[in-house]
C-alpha positions in Angstrom: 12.6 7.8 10.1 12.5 6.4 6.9 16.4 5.1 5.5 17.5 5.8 2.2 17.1 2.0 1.6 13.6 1.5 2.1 13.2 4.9 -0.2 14.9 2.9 -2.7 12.6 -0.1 -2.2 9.9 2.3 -1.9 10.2 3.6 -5.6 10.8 -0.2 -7.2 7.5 -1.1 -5.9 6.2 2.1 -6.7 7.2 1.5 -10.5 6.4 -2.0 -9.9 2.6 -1.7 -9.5 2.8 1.3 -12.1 4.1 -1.6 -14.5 0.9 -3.3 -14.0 -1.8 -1.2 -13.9 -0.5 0.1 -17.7 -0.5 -3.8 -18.5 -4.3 -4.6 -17.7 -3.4 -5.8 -14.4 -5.5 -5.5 -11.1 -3.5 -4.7 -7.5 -5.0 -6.6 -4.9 -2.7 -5.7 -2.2 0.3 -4.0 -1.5 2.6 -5.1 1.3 0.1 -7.5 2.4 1.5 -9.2 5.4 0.4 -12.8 7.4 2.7 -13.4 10.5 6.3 -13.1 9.5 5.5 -13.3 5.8 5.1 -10.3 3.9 4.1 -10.1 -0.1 5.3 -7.1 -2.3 2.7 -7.1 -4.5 -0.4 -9.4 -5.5 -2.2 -8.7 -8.7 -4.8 -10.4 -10.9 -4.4 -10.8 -14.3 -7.5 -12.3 -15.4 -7.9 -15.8 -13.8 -4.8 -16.2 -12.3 -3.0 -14.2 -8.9 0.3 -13.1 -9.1 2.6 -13.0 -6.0 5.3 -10.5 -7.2 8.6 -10.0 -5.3 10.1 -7.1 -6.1 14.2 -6.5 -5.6 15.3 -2.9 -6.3 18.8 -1.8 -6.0 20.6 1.4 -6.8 23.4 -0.5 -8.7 24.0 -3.7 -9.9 27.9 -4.1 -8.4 26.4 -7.2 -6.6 24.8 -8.7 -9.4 21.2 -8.1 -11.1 18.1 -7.8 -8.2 16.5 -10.7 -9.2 19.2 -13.0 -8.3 18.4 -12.1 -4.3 15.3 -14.2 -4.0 16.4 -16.6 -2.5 15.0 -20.3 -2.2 14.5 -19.2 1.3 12.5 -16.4 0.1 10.6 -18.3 -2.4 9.5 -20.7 0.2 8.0 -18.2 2.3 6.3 -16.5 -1.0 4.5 -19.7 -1.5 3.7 -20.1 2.0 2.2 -16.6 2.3 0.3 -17.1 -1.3 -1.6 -20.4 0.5 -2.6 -18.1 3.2 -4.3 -15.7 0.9 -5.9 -17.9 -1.1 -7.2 -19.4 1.9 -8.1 -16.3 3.7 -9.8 -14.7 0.3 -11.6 -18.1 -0.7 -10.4 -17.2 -4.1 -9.9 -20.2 -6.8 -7.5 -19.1 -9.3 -3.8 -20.0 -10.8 -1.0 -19.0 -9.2 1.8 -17.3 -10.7 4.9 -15.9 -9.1 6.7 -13.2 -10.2 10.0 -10.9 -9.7 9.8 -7.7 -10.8 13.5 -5.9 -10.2 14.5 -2.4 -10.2 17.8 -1.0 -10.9 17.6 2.7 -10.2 20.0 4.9 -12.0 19.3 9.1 -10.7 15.8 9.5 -12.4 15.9 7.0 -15.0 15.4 3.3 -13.6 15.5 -0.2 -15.8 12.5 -2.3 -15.0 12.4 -6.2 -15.7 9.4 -8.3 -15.5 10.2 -12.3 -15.0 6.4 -13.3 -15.2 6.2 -17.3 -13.5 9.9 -16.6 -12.2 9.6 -19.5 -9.8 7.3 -22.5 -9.4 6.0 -24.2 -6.1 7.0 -27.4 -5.8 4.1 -29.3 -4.3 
């Protein structure tokens, strides 16, 4: 049974991936998981791989979506980004993004932080 919540989530990544297929950019995989790690979205752009996190929320009473990845989070982004790279022998940049949703009835506000968060190697 599928919860209201991951309906919600469900659209943000929806529009999320819409977002970049109108800006020129390839999806690779969606909800591409390795052990406990899971990746929203990874695109290519060219040369480079994005790992996208995408936070989507119904309101913003909280604060804004974006401020919910976590360092935690962003350590396991990383993590899971070596693992593809590894597992798809692909040599390219790394980017990571956060796309987050807020959702507001039909309408929704969309905002793209392109190299949101750098590893720190």
């Amino acid at each position: 049974m599928e919860t209201e919540t991951h309906k919600i989530g469900q659209r943000g990544e929806d529009l999320a991936a819409d977002f970049y297929l109108n800006n020129g950019y390839a999806i690779l995989e969606r909800n591409w998981k390795c052990y406990h790690l899971e990746v929203d979205l990874i695109a290519r752009n060219e040369d480079t791989l994005v790992i996208c996190e995408v936070k989507t929320r119904s309101n913003i009473t909280f604060g804004e979506p974006e401020t919910f990845v976590t360092p935690q989070k962003q350590k396991n982004l990383i993590r899971a980004a070596n693992m593809y790279l590894t597992r798809t022998c692909l040599n390219l940049d790394v980017r990571f993004d956060i796309i987050s949703v807020t959702l507001c009835g039909n309408d929704y506000r969309l905002h793209h932080i392109p190299g949101a968060f750098q590893p720190k190697w």
